[in-house]
Backbone of each chain as ProteinMPNN parsed JSONL, in Angstrom:
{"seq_chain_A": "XXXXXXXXXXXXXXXXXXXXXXXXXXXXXXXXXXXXXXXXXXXXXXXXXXXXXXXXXXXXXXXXXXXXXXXXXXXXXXXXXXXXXXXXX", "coords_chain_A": {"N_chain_A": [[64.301, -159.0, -113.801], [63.902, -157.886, -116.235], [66.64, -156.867, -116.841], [68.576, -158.597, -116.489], [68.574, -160.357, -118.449], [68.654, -158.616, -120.878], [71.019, -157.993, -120.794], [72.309, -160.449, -121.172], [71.77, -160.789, -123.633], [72.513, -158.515, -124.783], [75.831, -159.544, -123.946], [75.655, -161.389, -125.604], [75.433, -160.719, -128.437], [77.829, -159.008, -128.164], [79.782, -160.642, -128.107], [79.374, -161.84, -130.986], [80.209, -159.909, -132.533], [82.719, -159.821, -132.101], [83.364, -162.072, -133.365], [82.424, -161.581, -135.833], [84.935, -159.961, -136.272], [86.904, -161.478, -136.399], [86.462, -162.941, -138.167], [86.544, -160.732, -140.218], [89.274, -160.628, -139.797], [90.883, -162.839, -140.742], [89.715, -163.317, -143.492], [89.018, -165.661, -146.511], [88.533, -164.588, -148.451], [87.304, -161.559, -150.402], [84.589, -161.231, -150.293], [84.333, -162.594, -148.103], [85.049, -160.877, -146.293], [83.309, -158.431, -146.983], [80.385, -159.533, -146.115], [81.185, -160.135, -143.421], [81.53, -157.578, -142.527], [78.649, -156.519, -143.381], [77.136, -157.926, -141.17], [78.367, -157.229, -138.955], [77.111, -154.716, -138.613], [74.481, -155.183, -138.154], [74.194, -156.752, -135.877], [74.785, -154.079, -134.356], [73.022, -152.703, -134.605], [70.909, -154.662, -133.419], [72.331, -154.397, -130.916], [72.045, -151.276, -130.641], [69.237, -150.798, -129.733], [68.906, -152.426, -127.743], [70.225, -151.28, -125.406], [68.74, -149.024, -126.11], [66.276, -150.484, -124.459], [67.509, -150.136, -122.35], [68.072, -147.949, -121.157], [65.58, -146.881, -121.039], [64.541, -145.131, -123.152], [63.033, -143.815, -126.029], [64.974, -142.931, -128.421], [66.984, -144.074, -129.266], [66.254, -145.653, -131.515], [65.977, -143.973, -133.895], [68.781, -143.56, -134.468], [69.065, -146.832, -134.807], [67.886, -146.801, -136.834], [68.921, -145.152, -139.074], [71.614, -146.235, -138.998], [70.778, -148.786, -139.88], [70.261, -147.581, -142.381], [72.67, -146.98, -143.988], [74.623, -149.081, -143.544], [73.337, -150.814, -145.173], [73.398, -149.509, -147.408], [76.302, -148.98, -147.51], [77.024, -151.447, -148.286], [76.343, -152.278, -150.676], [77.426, -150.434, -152.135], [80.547, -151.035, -152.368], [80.212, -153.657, -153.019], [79.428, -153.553, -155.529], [81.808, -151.928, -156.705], [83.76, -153.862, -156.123], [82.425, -155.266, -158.208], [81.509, -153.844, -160.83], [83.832, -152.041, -160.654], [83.054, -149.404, -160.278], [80.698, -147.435, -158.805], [79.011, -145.336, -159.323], [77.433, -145.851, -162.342]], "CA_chain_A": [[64.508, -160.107, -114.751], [64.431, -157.458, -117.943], [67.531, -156.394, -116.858], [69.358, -159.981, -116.532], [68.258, -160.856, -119.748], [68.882, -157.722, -121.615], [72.842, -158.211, -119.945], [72.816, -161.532, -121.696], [71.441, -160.47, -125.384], [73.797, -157.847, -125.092], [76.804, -160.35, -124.344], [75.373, -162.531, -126.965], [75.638, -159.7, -129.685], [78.955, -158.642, -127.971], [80.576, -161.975, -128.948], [78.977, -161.893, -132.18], [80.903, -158.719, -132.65], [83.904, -160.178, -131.82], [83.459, -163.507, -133.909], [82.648, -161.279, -137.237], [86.113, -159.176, -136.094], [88.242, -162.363, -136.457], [86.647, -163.193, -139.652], [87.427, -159.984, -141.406], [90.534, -160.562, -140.255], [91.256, -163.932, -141.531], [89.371, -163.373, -144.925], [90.096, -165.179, -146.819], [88.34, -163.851, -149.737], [87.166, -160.181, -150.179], [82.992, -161.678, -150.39], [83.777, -162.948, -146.463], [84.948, -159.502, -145.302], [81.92, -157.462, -146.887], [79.803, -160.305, -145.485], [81.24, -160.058, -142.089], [80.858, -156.188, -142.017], [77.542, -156.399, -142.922], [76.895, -158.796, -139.925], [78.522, -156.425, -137.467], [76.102, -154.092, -138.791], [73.135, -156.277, -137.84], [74.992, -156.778, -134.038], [75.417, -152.815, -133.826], [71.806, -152.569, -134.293], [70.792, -155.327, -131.739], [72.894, -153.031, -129.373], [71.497, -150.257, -130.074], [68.11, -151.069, -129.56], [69.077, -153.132, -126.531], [70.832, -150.34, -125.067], [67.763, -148.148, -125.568], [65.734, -150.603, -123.675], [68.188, -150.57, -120.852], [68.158, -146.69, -120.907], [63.954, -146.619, -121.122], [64.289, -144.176, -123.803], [63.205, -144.618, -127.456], [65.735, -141.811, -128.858], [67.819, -144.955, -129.692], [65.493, -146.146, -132.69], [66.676, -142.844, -135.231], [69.978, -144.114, -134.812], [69.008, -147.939, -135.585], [67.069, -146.714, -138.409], [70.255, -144.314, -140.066], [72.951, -147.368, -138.891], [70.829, -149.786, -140.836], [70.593, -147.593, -144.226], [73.886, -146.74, -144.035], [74.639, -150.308, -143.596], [72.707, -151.28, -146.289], [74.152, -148.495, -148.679], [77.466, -149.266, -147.485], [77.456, -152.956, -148.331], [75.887, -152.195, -151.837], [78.675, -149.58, -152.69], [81.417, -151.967, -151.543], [80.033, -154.838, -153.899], [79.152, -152.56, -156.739], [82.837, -151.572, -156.659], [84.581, -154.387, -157.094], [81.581, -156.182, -159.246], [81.548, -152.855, -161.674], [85.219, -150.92, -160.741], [82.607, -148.421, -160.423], [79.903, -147.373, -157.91], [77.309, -145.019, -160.216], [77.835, -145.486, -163.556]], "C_chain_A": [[64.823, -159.572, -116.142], [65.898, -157.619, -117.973], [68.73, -157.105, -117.127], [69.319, -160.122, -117.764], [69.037, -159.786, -120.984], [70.757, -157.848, -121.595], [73.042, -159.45, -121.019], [72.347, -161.664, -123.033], [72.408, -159.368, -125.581], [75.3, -158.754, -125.313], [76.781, -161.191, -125.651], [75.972, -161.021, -128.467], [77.322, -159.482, -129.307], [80.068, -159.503, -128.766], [80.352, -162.149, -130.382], [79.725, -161.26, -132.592], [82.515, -159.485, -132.967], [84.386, -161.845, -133.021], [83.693, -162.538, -135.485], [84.006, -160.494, -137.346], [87.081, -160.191, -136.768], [87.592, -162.817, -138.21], [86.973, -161.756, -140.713], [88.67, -160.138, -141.456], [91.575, -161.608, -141.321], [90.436, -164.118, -143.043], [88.565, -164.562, -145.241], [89.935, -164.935, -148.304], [87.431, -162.299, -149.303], [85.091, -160.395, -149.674], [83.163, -161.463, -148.443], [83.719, -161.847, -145.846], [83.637, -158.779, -145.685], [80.687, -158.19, -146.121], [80.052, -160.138, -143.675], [80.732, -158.841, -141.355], [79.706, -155.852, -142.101], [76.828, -156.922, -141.917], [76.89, -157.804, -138.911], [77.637, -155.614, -137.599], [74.963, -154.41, -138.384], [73.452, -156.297, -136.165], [74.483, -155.244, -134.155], [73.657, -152.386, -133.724], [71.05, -153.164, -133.661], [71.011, -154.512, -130.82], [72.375, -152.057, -129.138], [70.132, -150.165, -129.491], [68.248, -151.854, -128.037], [69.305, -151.853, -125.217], [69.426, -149.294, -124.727], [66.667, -148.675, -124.809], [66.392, -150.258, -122.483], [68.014, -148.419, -120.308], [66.447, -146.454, -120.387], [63.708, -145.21, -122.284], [63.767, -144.635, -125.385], [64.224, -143.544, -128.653], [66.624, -142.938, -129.46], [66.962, -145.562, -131.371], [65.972, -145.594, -134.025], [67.761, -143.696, -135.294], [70.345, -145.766, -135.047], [69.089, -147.627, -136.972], [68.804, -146.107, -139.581], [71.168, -145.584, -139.639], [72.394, -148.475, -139.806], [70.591, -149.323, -142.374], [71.874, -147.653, -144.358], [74.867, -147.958, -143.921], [74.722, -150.703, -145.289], [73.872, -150.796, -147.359], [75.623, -148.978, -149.0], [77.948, -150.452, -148.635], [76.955, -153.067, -150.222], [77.177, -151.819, -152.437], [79.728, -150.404, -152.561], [81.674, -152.71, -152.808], [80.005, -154.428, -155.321], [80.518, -152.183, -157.172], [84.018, -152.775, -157.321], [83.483, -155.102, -158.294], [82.192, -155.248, -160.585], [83.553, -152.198, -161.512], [84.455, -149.081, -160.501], [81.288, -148.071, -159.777], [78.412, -146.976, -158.571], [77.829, -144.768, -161.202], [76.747, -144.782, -164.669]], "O_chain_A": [[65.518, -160.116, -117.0], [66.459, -158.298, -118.833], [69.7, -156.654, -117.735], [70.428, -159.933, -118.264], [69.845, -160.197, -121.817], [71.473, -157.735, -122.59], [74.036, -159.354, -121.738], [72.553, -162.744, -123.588], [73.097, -159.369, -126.601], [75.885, -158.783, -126.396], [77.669, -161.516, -126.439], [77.006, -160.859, -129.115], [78.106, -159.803, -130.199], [80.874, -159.206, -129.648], [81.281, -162.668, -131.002], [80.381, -161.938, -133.383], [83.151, -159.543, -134.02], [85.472, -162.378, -133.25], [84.71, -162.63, -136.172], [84.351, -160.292, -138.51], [87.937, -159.823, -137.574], [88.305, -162.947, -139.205], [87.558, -161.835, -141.793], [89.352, -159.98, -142.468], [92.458, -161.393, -142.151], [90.641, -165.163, -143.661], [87.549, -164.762, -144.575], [90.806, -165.018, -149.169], [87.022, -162.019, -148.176], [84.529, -159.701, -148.827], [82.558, -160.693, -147.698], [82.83, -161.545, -145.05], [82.86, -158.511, -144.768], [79.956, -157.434, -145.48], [79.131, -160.043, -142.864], [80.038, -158.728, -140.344], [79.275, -155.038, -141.285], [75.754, -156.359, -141.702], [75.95, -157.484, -138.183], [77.008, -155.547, -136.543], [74.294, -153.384, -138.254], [72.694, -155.713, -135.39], [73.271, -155.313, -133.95], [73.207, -151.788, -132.747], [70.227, -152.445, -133.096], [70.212, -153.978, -130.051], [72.104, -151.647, -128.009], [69.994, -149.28, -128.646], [67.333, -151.599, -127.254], [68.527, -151.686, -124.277], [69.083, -148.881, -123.619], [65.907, -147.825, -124.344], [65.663, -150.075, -121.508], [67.877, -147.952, -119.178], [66.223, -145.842, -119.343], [62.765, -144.428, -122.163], [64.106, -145.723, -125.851], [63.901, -143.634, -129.837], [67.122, -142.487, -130.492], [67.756, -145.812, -132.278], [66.29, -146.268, -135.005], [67.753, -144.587, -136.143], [71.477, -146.127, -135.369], [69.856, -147.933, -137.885], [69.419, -146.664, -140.49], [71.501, -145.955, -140.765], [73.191, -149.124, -140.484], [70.638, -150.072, -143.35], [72.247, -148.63, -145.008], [76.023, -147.713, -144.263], [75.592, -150.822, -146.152], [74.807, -151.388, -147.899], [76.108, -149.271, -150.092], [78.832, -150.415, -149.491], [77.341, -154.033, -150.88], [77.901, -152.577, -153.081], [79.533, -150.385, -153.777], [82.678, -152.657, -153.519], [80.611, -155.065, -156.182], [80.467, -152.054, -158.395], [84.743, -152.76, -158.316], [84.027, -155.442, -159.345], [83.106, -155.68, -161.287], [84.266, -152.046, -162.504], [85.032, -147.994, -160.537], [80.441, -148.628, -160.476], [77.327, -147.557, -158.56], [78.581, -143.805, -161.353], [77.137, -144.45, -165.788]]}, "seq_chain_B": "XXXXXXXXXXXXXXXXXXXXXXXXXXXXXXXXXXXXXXXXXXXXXXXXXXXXXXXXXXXXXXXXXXXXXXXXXXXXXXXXXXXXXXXXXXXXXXXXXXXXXXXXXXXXXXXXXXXXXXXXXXXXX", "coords_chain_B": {"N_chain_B": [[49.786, -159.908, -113.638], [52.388, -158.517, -113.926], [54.335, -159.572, -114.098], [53.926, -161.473, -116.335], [54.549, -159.969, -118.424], [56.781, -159.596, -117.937], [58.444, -161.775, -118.607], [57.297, -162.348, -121.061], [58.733, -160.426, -122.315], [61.573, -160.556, -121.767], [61.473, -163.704, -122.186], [61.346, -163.216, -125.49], [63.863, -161.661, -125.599], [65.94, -163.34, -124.696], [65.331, -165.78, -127.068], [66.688, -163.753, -128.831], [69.353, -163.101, -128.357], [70.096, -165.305, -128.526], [69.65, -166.802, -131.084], [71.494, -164.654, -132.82], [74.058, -164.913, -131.774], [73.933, -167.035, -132.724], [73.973, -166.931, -135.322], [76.585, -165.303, -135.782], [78.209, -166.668, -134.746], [78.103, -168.922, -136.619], [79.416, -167.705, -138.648], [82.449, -167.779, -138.535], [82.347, -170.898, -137.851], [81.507, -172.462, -140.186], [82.548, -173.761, -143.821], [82.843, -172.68, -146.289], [82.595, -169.764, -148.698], [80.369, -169.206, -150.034], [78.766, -170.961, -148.289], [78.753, -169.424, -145.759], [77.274, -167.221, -146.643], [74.681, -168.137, -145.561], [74.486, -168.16, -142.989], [74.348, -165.355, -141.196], [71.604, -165.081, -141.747], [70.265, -165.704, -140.153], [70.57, -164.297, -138.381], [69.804, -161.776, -138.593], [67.177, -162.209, -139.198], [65.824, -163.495, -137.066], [67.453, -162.705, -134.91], [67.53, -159.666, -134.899], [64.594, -159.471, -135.331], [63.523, -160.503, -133.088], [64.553, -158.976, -130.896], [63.445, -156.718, -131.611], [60.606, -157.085, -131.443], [60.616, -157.754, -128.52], [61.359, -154.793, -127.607], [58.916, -153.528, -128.689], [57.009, -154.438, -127.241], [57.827, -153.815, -124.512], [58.058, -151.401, -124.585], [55.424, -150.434, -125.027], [53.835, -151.506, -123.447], [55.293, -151.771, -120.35], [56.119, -149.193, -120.02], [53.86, -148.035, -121.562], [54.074, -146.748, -123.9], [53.238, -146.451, -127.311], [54.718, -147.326, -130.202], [55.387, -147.534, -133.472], [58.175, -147.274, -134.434], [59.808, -150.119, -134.625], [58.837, -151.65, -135.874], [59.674, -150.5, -138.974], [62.237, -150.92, -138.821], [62.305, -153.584, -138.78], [60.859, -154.073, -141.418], [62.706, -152.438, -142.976], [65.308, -153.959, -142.702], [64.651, -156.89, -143.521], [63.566, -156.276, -146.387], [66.326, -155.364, -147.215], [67.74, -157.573, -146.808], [67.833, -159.412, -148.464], [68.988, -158.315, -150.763], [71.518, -157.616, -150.526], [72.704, -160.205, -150.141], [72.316, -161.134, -152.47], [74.016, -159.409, -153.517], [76.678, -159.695, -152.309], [76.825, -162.333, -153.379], [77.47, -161.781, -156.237], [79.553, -160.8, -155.496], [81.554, -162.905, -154.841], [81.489, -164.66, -156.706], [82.325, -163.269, -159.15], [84.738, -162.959, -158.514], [85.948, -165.489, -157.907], [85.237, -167.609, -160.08], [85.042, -168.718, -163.11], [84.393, -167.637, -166.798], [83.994, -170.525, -168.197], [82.986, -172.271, -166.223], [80.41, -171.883, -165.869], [77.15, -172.422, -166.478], [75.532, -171.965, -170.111], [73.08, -169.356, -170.394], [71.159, -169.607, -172.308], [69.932, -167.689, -173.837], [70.049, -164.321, -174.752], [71.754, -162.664, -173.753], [74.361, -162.861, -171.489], [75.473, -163.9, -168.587], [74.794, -161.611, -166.046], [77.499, -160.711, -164.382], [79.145, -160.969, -165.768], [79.079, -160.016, -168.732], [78.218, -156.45, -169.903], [74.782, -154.714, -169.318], [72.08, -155.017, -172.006], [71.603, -152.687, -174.438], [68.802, -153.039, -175.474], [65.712, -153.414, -174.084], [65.393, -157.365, -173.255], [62.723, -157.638, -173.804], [61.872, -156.4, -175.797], [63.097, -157.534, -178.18]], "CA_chain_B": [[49.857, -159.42, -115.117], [53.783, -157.339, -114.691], [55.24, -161.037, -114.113], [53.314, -162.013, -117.197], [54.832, -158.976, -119.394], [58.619, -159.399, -117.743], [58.517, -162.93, -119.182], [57.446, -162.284, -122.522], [59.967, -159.562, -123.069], [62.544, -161.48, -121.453], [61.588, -164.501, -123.826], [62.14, -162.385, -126.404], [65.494, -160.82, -125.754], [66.434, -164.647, -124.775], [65.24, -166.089, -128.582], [67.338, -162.587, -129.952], [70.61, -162.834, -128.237], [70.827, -166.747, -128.973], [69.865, -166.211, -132.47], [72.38, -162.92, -132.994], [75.087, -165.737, -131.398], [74.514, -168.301, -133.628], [74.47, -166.073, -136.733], [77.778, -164.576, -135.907], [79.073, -167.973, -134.787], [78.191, -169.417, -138.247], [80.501, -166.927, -139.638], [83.455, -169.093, -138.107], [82.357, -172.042, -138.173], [81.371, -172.15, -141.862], [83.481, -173.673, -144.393], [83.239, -171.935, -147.34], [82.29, -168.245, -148.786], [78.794, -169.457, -150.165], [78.178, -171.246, -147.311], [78.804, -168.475, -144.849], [76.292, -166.354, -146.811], [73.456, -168.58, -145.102], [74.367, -167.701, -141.42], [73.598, -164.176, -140.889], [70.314, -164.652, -141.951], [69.747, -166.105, -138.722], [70.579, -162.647, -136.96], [68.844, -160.65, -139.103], [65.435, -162.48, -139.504], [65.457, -163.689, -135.617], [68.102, -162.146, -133.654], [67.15, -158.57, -134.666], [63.225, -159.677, -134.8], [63.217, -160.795, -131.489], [64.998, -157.569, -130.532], [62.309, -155.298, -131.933], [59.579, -157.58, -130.461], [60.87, -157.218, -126.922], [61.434, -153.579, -127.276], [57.738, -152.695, -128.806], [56.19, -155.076, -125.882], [58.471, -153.35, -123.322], [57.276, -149.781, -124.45], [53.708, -150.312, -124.991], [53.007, -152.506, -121.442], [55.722, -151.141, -118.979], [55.831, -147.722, -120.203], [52.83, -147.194, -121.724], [53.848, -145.882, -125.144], [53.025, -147.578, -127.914], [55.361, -146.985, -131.633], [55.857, -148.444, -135.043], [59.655, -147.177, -135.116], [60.419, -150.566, -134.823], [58.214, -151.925, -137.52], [60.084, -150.343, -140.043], [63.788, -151.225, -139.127], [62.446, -154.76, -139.374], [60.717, -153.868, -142.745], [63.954, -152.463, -143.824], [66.379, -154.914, -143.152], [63.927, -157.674, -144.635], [63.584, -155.455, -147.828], [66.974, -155.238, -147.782], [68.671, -158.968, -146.305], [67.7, -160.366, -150.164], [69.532, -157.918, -152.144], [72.226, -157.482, -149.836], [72.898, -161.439, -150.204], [72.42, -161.188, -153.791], [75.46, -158.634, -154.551], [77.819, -160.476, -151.983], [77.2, -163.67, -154.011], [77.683, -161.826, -157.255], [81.055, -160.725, -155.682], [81.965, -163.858, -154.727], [81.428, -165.473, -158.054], [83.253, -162.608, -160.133], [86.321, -163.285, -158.248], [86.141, -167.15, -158.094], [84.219, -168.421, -160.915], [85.644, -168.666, -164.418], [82.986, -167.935, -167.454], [83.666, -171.833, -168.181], [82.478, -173.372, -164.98], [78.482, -171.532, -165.795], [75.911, -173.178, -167.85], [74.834, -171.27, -170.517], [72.075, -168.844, -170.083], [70.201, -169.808, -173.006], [69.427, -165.938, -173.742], [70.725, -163.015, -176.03], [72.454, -161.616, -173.036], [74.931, -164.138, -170.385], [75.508, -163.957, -166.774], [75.471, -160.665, -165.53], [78.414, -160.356, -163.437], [80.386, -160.833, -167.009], [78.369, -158.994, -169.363], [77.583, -155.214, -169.797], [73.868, -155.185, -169.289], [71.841, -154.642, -173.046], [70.865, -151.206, -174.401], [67.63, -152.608, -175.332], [65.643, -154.681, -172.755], [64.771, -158.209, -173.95], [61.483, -158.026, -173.947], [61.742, -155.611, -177.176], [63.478, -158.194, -179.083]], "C_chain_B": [[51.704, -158.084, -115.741], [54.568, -158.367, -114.566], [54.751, -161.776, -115.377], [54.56, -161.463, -118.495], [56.537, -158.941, -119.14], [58.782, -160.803, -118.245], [58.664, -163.226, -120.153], [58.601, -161.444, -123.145], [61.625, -160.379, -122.797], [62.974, -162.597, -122.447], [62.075, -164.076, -125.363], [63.509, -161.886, -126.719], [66.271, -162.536, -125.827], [66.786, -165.428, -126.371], [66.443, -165.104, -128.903], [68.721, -162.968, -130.034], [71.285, -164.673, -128.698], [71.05, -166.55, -130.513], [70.959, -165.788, -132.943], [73.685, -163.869, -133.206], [75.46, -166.588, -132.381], [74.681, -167.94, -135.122], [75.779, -165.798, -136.679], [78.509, -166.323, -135.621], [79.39, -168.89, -136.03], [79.48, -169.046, -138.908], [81.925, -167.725, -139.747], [83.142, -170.437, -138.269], [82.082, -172.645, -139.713], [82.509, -172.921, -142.517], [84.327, -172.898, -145.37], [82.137, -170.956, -147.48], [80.62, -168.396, -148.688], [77.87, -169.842, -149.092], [78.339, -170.601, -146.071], [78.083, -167.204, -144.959], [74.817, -166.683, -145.887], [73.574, -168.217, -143.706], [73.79, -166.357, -140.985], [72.152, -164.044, -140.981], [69.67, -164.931, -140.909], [69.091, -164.758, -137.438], [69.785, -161.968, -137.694], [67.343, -160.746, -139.177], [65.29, -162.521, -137.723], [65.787, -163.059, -134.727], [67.398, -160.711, -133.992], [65.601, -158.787, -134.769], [62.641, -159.773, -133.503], [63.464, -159.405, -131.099], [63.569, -156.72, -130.509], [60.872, -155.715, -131.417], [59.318, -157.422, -129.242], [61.05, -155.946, -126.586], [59.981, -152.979, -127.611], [56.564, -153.249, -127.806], [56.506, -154.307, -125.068], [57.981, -152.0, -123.406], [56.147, -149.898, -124.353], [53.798, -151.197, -123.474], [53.654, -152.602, -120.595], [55.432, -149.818, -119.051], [54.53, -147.199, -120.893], [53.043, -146.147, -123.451], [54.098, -146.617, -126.337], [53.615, -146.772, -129.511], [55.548, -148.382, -132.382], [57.027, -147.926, -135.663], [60.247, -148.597, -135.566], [60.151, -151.794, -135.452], [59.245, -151.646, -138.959], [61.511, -150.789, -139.833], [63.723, -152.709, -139.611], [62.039, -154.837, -140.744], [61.729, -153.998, -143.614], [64.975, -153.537, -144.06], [65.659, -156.358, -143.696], [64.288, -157.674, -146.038], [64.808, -155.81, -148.175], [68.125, -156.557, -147.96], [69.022, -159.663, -147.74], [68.858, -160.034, -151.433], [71.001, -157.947, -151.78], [73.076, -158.966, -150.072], [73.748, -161.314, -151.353], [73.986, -160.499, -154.396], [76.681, -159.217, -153.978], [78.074, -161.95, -152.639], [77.797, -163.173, -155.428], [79.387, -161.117, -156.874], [82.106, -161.557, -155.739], [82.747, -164.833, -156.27], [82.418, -164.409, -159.419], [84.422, -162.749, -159.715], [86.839, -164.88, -158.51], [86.157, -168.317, -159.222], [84.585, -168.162, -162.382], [84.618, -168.329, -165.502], [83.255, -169.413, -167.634], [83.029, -172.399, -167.163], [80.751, -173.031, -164.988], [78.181, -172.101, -166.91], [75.981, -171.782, -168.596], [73.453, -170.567, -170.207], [70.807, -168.882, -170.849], [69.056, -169.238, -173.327], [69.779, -165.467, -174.703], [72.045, -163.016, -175.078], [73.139, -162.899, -171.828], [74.879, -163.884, -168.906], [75.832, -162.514, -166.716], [76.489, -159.866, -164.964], [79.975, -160.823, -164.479], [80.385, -159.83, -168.185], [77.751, -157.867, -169.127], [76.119, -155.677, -169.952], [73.279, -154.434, -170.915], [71.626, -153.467, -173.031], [69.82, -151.588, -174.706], [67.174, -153.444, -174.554], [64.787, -155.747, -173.268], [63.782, -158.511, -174.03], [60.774, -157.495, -175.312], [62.341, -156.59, -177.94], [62.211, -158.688, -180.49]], "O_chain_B": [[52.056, -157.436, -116.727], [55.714, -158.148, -114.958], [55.267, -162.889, -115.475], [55.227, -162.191, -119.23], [57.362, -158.428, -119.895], [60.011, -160.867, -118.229], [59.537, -163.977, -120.588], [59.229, -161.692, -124.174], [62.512, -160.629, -123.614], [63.972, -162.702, -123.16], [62.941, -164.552, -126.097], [64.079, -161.756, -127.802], [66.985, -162.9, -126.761], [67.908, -165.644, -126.829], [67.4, -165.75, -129.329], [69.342, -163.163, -131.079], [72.404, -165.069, -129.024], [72.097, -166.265, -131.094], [71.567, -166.622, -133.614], [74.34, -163.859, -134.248], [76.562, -166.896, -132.835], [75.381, -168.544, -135.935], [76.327, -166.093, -137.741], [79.239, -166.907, -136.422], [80.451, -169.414, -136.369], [80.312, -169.74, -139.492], [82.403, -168.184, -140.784], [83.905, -171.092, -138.979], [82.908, -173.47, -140.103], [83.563, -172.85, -141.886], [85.512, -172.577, -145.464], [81.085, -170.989, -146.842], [79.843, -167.992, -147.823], [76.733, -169.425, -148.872], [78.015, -171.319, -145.124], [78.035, -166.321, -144.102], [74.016, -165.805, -145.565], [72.489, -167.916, -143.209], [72.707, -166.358, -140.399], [71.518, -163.134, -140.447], [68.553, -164.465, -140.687], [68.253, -164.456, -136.589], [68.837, -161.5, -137.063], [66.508, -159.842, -139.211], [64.68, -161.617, -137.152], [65.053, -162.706, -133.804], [66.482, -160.524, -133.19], [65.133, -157.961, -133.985], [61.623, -159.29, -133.008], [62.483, -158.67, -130.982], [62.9, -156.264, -129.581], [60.064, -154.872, -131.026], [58.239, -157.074, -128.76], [60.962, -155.678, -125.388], [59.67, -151.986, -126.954], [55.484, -152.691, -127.606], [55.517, -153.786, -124.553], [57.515, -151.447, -122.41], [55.675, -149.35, -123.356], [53.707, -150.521, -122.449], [53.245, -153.346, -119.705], [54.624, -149.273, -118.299], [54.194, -146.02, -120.775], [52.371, -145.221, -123.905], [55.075, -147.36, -126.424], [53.029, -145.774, -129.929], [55.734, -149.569, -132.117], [57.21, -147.932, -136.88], [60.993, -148.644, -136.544], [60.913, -152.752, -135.585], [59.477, -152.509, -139.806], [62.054, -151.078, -140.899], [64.506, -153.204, -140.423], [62.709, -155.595, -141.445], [61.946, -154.825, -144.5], [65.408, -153.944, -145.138], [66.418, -156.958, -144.457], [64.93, -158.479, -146.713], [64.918, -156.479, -149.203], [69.021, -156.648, -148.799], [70.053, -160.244, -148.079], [69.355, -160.678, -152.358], [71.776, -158.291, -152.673], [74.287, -158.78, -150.198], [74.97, -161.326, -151.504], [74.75, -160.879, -155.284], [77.676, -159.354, -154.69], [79.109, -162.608, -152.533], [78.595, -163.954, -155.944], [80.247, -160.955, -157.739], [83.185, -161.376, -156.302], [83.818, -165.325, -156.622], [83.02, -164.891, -160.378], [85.313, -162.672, -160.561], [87.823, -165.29, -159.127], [86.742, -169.397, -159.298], [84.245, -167.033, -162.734], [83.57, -168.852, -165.123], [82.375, -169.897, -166.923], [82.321, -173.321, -167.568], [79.939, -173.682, -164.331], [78.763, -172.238, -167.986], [76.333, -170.729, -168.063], [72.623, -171.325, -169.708], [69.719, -168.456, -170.462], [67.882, -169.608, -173.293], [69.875, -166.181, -175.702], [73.167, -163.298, -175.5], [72.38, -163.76, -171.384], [73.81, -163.663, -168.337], [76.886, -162.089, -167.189], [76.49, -158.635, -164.98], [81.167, -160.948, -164.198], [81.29, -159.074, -168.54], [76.819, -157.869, -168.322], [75.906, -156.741, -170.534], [73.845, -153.382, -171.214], [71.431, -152.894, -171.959], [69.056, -150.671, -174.406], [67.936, -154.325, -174.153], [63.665, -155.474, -173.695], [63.565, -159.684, -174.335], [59.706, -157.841, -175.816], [61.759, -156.364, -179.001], [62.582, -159.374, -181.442]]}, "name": "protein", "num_of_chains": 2, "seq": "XXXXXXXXXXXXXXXXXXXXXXXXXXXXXXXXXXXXXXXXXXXXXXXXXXXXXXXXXXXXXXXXXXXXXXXXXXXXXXXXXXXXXXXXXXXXXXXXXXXXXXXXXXXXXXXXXXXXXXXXXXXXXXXXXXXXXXXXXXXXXXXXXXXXXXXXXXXXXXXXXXXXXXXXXXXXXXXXXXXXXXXXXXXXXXXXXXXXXXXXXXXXXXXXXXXXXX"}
């Protein structure tokens, strides 16, 4: 029954994936795309964590943890950029 | 008691992946920028909560090993969902938002996301 389930929180994230794809593409301001990419970011870490249940390992967790600073950081630097023109001033 | 524990985790992943869905679905359906900031929060408070719920049940009471890795990712992205918000609205608004269309700030210093911030900090005034 994990296994069913886990199949269908994965699809669920999968589509998620795929939903924030079409909005970066269609915009249609610069806010929606950093918004969207931080989303997929949020999905990619669902997955991974999903993923490491499906494996039985917890070796998957490090690489939540570094995908969601790096996330984070990302989505700061990004905003900081166009807010400022300038990342560390 | 292992039909008890495949239920709850199950429940769990169930809550996550709907959640996760309807966060990202927001994104589309949404009209506008501001109001497409409020969806994700869905995935991030529930969909990845649930997640980390069903994975620290599933280690501690199938396998037997019990961690607080996944304590802190929810910590983090908590910590960080607020600020994270915060700078996509202040990008929003520097592209969109004219200084006429804001109230006054009824300060020294105006809206941030127009004004350099002071050299001294207004509490020295």
């Amino acid at each position: 029954m994990i296994y069913a389930t886990l199949a269908f929180a994965m699809g669920c994230f999968g589509i998620g994936l795929l939903l924030n794809l079409w909005r970066i593409m269609r915009g249609p301001d610069l806010a929606d795309r950093i918004l969207a990419l931080d989303t997929m970011v949020i999905n990619v870490i669902a997955l991974l964590i999903l993923y490491g249940i499906y494996g039985g390992t917890a070796i998957y967790y490090e690489a939540a943890m570094l995908i969601a600073m790096v996330g984070f950081v990302s989505t700061v630097a990004y905003c900081r950029f166009v807010l400022r023109g300038d990342i560390i001033e | 008691m292992e039909l008890i524990v495949e239920i709850l985790v199950s429940f769990f992943l169930v809550i996550a992946g709907i959640f996760g869905l309807v966060g990202s679905f927001g994104m589309i359906k949404l009209k506008d920028t501001m109001q497409r900031l409020h969806a994700p929060t869905k995935a991030t408070t529930l969909g990845i909560g649930g997640v980390l719920i069903a994975s620290m049940l599933y280690f501690s009471l199938v396998k037997g090993a019990f961690s607080f890795h996944e304590l802190l990712i929810t910590l983090f992205l908590f910590l960080t969902a607020a600020i994270t918000a915060n700078f996509i609205a202040k990008t929003y608004m520097v592209r969109n938002v004219t200084r006429d269309e804001l109230p006054e700030t009824g300060r020294r210093i105006g809206w941030s996301i127009f004004d350099d911030p002071p050299e001294t900090p207004p509490s020295k005034e």
